[in-house]
N, C-alpha and C positions, 0 to 999 in steps of 0.2 A: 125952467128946465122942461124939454119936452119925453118923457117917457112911453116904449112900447111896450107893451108887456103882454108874452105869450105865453105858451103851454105845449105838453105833446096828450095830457089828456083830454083835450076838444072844448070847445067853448063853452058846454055847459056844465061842466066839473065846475064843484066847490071849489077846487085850489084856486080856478083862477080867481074866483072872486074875492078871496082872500087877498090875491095879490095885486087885485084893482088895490084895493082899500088899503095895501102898501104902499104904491106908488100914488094915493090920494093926501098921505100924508108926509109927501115930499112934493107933490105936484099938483097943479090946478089944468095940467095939459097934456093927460096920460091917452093912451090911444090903446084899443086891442086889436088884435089881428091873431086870430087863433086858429087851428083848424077843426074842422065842420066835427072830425068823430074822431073816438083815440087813438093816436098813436106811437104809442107808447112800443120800445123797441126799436122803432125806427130810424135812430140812432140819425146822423149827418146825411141823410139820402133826401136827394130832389125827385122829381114827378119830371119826367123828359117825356116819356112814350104815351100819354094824354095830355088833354088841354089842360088846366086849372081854372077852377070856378070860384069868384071872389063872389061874395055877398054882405052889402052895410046891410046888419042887422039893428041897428040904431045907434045915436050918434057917435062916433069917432070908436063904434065897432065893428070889427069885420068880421066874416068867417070864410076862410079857405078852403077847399077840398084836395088838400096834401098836407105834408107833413111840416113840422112847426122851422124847415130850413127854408120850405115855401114861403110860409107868412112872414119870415124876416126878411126875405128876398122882392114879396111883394109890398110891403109896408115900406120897405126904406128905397126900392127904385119905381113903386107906381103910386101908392098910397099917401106916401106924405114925401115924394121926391120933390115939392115945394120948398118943406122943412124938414130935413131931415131930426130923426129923433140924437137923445143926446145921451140915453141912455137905454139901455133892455134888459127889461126883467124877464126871464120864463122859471113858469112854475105857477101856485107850489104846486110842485109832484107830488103824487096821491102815495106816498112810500119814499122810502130813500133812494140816493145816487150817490156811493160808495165804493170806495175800491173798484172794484174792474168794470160794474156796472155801467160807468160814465164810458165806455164805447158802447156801449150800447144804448144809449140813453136819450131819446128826442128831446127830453129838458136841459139835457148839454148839451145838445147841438144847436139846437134856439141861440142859446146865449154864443156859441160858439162861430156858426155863422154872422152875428153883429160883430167879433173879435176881427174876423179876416174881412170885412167893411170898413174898420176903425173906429168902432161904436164901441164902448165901454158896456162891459155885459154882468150879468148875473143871474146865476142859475139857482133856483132856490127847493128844495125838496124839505117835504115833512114824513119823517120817521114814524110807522105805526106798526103793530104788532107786538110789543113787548111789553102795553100796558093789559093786565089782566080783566080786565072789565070790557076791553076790545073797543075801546073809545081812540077815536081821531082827533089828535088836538090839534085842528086848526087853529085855535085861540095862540097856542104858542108863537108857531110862525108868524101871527097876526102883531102878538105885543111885541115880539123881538126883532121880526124883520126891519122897521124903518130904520132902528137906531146899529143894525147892522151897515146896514145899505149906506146911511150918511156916514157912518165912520170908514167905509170903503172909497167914497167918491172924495174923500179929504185925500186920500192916497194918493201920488202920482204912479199912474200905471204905465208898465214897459208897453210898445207895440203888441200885439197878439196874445194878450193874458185877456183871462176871464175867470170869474170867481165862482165855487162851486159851493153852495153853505148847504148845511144840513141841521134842520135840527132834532134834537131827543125827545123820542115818546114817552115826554112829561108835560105836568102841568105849568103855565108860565111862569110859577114862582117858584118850580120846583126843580129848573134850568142854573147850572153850577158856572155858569159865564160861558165867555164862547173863548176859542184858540184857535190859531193860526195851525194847519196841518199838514200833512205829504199823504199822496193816494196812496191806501194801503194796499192791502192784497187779499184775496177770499181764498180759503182752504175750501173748496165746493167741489162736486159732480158740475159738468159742464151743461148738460141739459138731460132730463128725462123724455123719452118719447114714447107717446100711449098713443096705442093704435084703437081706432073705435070704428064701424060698419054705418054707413049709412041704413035706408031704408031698401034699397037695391042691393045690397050687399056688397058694397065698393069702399075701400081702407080708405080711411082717411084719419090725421094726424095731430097731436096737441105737443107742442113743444112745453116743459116746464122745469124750475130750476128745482136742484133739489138743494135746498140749501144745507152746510153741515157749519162747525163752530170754524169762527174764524179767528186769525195768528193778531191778536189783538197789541202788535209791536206799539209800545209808545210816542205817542210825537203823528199819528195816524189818524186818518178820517173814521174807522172803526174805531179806535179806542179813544179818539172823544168821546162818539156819540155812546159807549159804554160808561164812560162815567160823568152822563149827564150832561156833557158841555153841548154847546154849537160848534160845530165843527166848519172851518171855514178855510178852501182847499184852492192855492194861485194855480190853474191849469193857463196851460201855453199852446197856441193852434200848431206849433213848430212840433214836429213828435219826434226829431233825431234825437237818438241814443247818445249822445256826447260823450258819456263814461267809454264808451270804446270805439269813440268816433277813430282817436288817432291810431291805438291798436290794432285796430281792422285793416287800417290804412297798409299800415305796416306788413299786414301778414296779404293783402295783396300784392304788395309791391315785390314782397320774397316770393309769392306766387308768381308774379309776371318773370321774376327773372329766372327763374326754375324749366317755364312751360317756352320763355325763350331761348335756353340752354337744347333745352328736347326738342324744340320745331327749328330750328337752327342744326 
Protein backbone atom coordinates (compact mmCIF):
# COMPACT_ATOMS: atom_id res chain seq x y z
CA UNK A 1 0.00 0.00 0.00
CA UNK A 2 1.37 3.30 -1.02
CA UNK A 3 0.55 6.18 1.57
CA UNK A 4 0.85 10.21 1.30
CA UNK A 5 0.73 11.71 4.26
CA UNK A 6 0.21 15.58 4.76
CA UNK A 7 -0.38 18.29 7.21
CA UNK A 8 -1.60 22.20 7.28
CA UNK A 9 0.95 22.74 10.12
CA UNK A 10 4.23 22.67 7.62
CA UNK A 11 6.68 20.09 7.28
CA UNK A 12 8.47 20.55 10.37
CA UNK A 13 5.69 20.27 12.94
CA UNK A 14 5.85 17.37 15.30
CA UNK A 15 2.42 16.03 14.06
CA UNK A 16 3.71 15.23 11.06
CA UNK A 17 6.24 13.15 12.30
CA UNK A 18 4.05 11.30 14.32
CA UNK A 19 2.09 10.56 11.39
CA UNK A 20 5.22 9.38 9.28
CA UNK A 21 5.58 6.85 12.04
CA UNK A 22 1.71 5.89 11.54
CA UNK A 23 1.73 5.33 8.26
CA UNK A 24 5.34 3.41 8.87
CA UNK A 25 3.37 0.98 10.57
CA UNK A 26 1.01 0.17 8.01
CA UNK A 27 3.48 0.83 5.05
CA UNK A 28 7.08 0.33 3.86
CA UNK A 29 5.96 3.07 0.78
CA UNK A 30 4.65 6.33 2.56
CA UNK A 31 5.67 9.49 0.81
CA UNK A 32 5.30 13.26 2.37
CA UNK A 33 4.35 16.19 0.58
CA UNK A 34 3.66 19.03 3.01
CA UNK A 35 3.72 22.47 2.84
CA UNK A 36 6.87 24.66 3.42
CA UNK A 37 5.17 26.89 6.61
CA UNK A 38 1.70 26.74 8.62
CA UNK A 39 -1.30 26.85 7.41
CA UNK A 40 -3.54 26.21 9.43
CA UNK A 41 -7.12 28.12 8.57
CA UNK A 42 -6.62 27.73 5.33
CA UNK A 43 -9.35 25.55 5.04
CA UNK A 44 -9.92 23.92 0.94
CA UNK A 45 -8.06 26.99 -0.86
CA UNK A 46 -5.58 26.58 -3.87
CA UNK A 47 -2.69 29.03 -4.61
CA UNK A 48 -3.94 30.36 -8.44
CA UNK A 49 -2.50 33.93 -8.41
CA UNK A 50 1.57 32.60 -7.85
CA UNK A 51 3.51 30.02 -9.06
CA UNK A 52 4.04 26.98 -6.61
CA UNK A 53 7.52 25.99 -5.44
CA UNK A 54 7.97 22.14 -4.78
CA UNK A 55 11.12 21.11 -2.97
CA UNK A 56 12.59 17.07 -2.38
CA UNK A 57 13.89 17.71 0.90
CA UNK A 58 15.08 14.00 1.14
CA UNK A 59 13.77 10.81 0.06
CA UNK A 60 10.19 10.61 -1.02
CA UNK A 61 9.78 14.00 0.93
CA UNK A 62 8.49 17.15 -0.39
CA UNK A 63 7.77 20.52 0.60
CA UNK A 64 5.38 22.88 -1.06
CA UNK A 65 4.87 26.65 -0.78
CA UNK A 66 0.80 26.43 -0.54
CA UNK A 67 -1.57 25.05 1.24
CA UNK A 68 -1.88 21.20 2.18
CA UNK A 69 -4.90 21.25 -0.95
CA UNK A 70 -1.59 22.08 -3.01
CA UNK A 71 0.50 19.27 -1.88
CA UNK A 72 -2.45 16.73 -2.48
CA UNK A 73 -2.79 18.13 -5.88
CA UNK A 74 0.91 18.14 -6.44
CA UNK A 75 1.65 14.61 -5.01
CA UNK A 76 -0.97 12.67 -6.78
CA UNK A 77 -0.86 14.69 -10.48
CA UNK A 78 3.06 15.50 -10.53
CA UNK A 79 4.91 13.68 -7.78
CA UNK A 80 3.95 10.18 -7.87
CA UNK A 81 1.38 10.44 -11.10
CA UNK A 82 3.59 7.26 -11.84
CA UNK A 83 1.78 5.58 -8.97
CA UNK A 84 -0.55 6.99 -7.67
CA UNK A 85 -1.04 6.87 -3.66
CA UNK A 86 -3.77 4.45 -2.34
CA UNK A 87 -4.30 6.20 0.74
CA UNK A 88 -3.84 9.89 2.62
CA UNK A 89 -3.29 10.73 5.76
CA UNK A 90 -3.15 14.52 7.01
CA UNK A 91 -2.36 15.54 10.35
CA UNK A 92 -1.73 15.16 13.26
CA UNK A 93 -3.02 18.56 13.86
CA UNK A 94 -1.33 20.38 16.45
CA UNK A 95 -5.15 20.78 18.34
CA UNK A 96 -8.50 19.44 17.44
CA UNK A 97 -10.88 19.63 14.27
CA UNK A 98 -14.37 19.47 15.76
CA UNK A 99 -17.70 20.73 15.15
CA UNK A 100 -17.67 23.71 12.95
CA UNK A 101 -13.89 23.94 12.83
CA UNK A 102 -13.57 21.29 9.95
CA UNK A 103 -14.57 24.32 7.45
CA UNK A 104 -12.09 25.88 8.45
CA UNK A 105 -9.56 23.42 8.74
CA UNK A 106 -6.40 22.74 6.15
CA UNK A 107 -6.20 19.16 7.95
CA UNK A 108 -9.66 18.47 6.42
CA UNK A 109 -9.18 19.68 3.42
CA UNK A 110 -5.89 17.64 2.83
CA UNK A 111 -7.79 14.72 3.30
CA UNK A 112 -10.71 16.10 1.49
CA UNK A 113 -9.17 17.12 -1.63
CA UNK A 114 -7.74 12.95 -1.95
CA UNK A 115 -11.88 12.25 -1.41
CA UNK A 116 -12.97 14.32 -4.78
CA UNK A 117 -9.57 12.39 -6.56
CA UNK A 118 -11.03 9.06 -5.37
CA UNK A 119 -8.20 8.49 -2.87
CA UNK A 120 -9.38 7.21 0.46
CA UNK A 121 -8.45 9.89 3.00
CA UNK A 122 -8.02 10.62 6.57
CA UNK A 123 -7.71 13.39 8.54
CA UNK A 124 -6.28 13.06 11.89
CA UNK A 125 -6.01 15.70 14.80
CA UNK A 126 -4.72 15.48 18.48
CA UNK A 127 -6.57 17.39 21.15
CA UNK A 128 -4.55 19.63 23.63
CA UNK A 129 -5.46 22.05 26.25
CA UNK A 130 -7.37 20.22 28.72
CA UNK A 131 -4.59 18.44 30.32
CA UNK A 132 -3.42 20.55 33.43
CA UNK A 133 0.21 20.03 33.19
CA UNK A 134 -0.03 21.58 29.42
CA UNK A 135 1.38 18.51 28.03
CA UNK A 136 0.92 17.40 24.18
CA UNK A 137 0.26 13.88 23.98
CA UNK A 138 1.53 12.96 20.84
CA UNK A 139 2.20 9.46 22.19
CA UNK A 140 -1.72 9.07 22.03
CA UNK A 141 -2.28 9.59 18.53
CA UNK A 142 0.99 7.66 17.95
CA UNK A 143 -0.31 4.27 19.88
CA UNK A 144 -3.98 4.60 18.52
CA UNK A 145 -3.59 5.84 15.19
CA UNK A 146 -2.52 2.71 13.23
CA UNK A 147 -5.10 0.30 14.77
CA UNK A 148 -7.69 3.19 14.01
CA UNK A 149 -6.56 3.61 10.29
CA UNK A 150 -6.51 -0.40 9.66
CA UNK A 151 -9.84 -0.90 11.16
CA UNK A 152 -11.11 2.06 8.69
CA UNK A 153 -9.51 0.64 5.42
CA UNK A 154 -11.39 -2.98 6.27
CA UNK A 155 -14.44 -0.57 5.59
CA UNK A 156 -15.96 -0.29 2.34
CA UNK A 157 -16.14 3.32 1.74
CA UNK A 158 -19.09 5.35 -0.39
CA UNK A 159 -17.51 7.70 -3.19
CA UNK A 160 -16.67 11.05 -1.62
CA UNK A 161 -16.33 10.26 2.23
CA UNK A 162 -13.45 10.90 4.26
CA UNK A 163 -12.87 10.35 7.82
CA UNK A 164 -12.26 12.96 10.44
CA UNK A 165 -10.67 11.27 13.92
CA UNK A 166 -9.73 13.02 16.82
CA UNK A 167 -8.32 12.11 19.62
CA UNK A 168 -8.60 13.16 23.77
CA UNK A 169 -6.02 15.02 25.71
CA UNK A 170 -5.15 11.87 27.52
CA UNK A 171 -2.61 9.51 28.16
CA UNK A 172 -2.66 6.40 25.85
CA UNK A 173 -4.03 4.24 28.33
CA UNK A 174 -6.10 6.67 29.63
CA UNK A 175 -8.27 6.63 26.09
CA UNK A 176 -12.05 4.97 26.92
CA UNK A 177 -12.21 3.40 23.12
CA UNK A 178 -12.97 5.32 20.27
CA UNK A 179 -16.89 5.90 18.50
CA UNK A 180 -18.33 6.29 15.52
CA UNK A 181 -19.74 10.17 15.65
CA UNK A 182 -21.93 13.25 13.71
CA UNK A 183 -20.25 16.82 13.62
CA UNK A 184 -21.35 18.64 16.42
CA UNK A 185 -21.86 22.17 16.97
CA UNK A 186 -19.87 24.99 19.07
CA UNK A 187 -21.80 27.55 21.18
CA UNK A 188 -18.87 30.20 20.46
CA UNK A 189 -18.28 33.98 19.64
CA UNK A 190 -17.40 33.73 15.92
CA UNK A 191 -14.03 35.62 16.08
CA UNK A 192 -12.43 38.26 18.33
CA UNK A 193 -10.46 41.11 16.45
CA UNK A 194 -7.55 43.00 18.33
CA UNK A 195 -6.45 45.95 16.71
CA UNK A 196 -2.49 46.57 17.47
CA UNK A 197 -0.18 49.83 15.66
CA UNK A 198 2.73 49.02 13.97
CA UNK A 199 5.95 51.08 14.47
CA UNK A 200 4.58 53.98 11.91
CA UNK A 201 1.52 53.88 13.42
CA UNK A 202 -0.71 52.07 10.88
CA UNK A 203 -3.68 49.44 12.37
CA UNK A 204 -3.10 46.25 11.79
CA UNK A 205 -5.09 43.14 12.80
CA UNK A 206 -5.18 39.53 14.73
CA UNK A 207 -8.13 37.51 14.16
CA UNK A 208 -8.99 35.04 17.31
CA UNK A 209 -11.64 32.64 18.50
CA UNK A 210 -13.03 33.17 21.59
CA UNK A 211 -14.02 29.93 22.55
CA UNK A 212 -17.17 29.49 25.33
CA UNK A 213 -18.76 25.94 26.51
CA UNK A 214 -20.08 23.93 24.07
CA UNK A 215 -23.79 21.84 23.65
CA UNK A 216 -22.00 18.57 24.33
CA UNK A 217 -25.36 16.67 22.53
CA UNK A 218 -24.66 12.84 22.66
CA UNK A 219 -23.64 10.71 19.70
CA UNK A 220 -21.20 14.01 18.79
CA UNK A 221 -17.47 14.73 17.86
CA UNK A 222 -17.52 16.97 21.11
CA UNK A 223 -18.92 14.73 23.47
CA UNK A 224 -16.69 11.96 22.66
CA UNK A 225 -13.75 13.78 22.93
CA UNK A 226 -15.45 14.86 26.56
CA UNK A 227 -15.61 11.54 27.85
CA UNK A 228 -12.41 10.37 26.70
CA UNK A 229 -13.20 8.47 23.60
CA UNK A 230 -11.62 8.97 19.97
CA UNK A 231 -13.94 10.38 18.13
CA UNK A 232 -14.13 9.23 14.58
CA UNK A 233 -16.47 11.49 12.21
CA UNK A 234 -17.70 10.01 8.23
CA UNK A 235 -17.51 13.56 6.45
CA UNK A 236 -18.83 13.74 2.69
CA UNK A 237 -17.26 16.27 -0.11
CA UNK A 238 -21.29 16.34 -1.24
CA UNK A 239 -22.44 19.39 1.32
CA UNK A 240 -26.43 19.40 0.08
CA UNK A 241 -28.61 19.86 2.72
CA UNK A 242 -30.87 16.83 1.93
CA UNK A 243 -33.20 17.28 4.99
CA UNK A 244 -34.92 20.16 2.95
CA UNK A 245 -33.65 19.31 -0.27
CA UNK A 246 -37.29 18.46 -1.27
CA UNK A 247 -39.11 21.10 0.96
CA UNK A 248 -37.14 23.90 -0.70
CA UNK A 249 -38.12 22.52 -3.78
CA UNK A 250 -41.56 22.78 -2.95
CA UNK A 251 -41.67 26.16 -1.62
CA UNK A 252 -39.92 27.35 -4.91
CA UNK A 253 -42.03 25.70 -7.10
CA UNK A 254 -45.19 27.61 -5.06
CA UNK A 255 -42.93 30.54 -5.63
CA UNK A 256 -42.57 30.25 -9.28
CA UNK A 257 -46.27 29.82 -9.77
CA UNK A 258 -47.12 32.85 -7.47
CA UNK A 259 -44.48 35.33 -9.29
CA UNK A 260 -46.18 33.74 -12.60
CA UNK A 261 -49.68 34.65 -11.54
CA UNK A 262 -48.04 38.47 -10.93
CA UNK A 263 -45.80 38.67 -14.23
CA UNK A 264 -48.56 37.18 -16.34
Amino acid sequence: MRILVTNDDGINAPGIQVLRQIAEHLSDDVWVVAPESNQSGAAHSLTLQVPLRCEEVSKQTYMVRGTPTDCVIMAVRHIMRDAQPDLVLSGVNRGANLADDVTYSGTIAGAMEAALIGIRAIALSQTFGFDSSGALHWDTALEHGPGIVRDALAFTWDDGMLLNVNFPDLLPNEVEGAVVTRQGSRDQALLEIEERHDTWGTPYYWFGFERRKARLDEGTDLWAIAKNKISITPLHTNLTHRENLVSLQEHFECSKAVHSKTTG
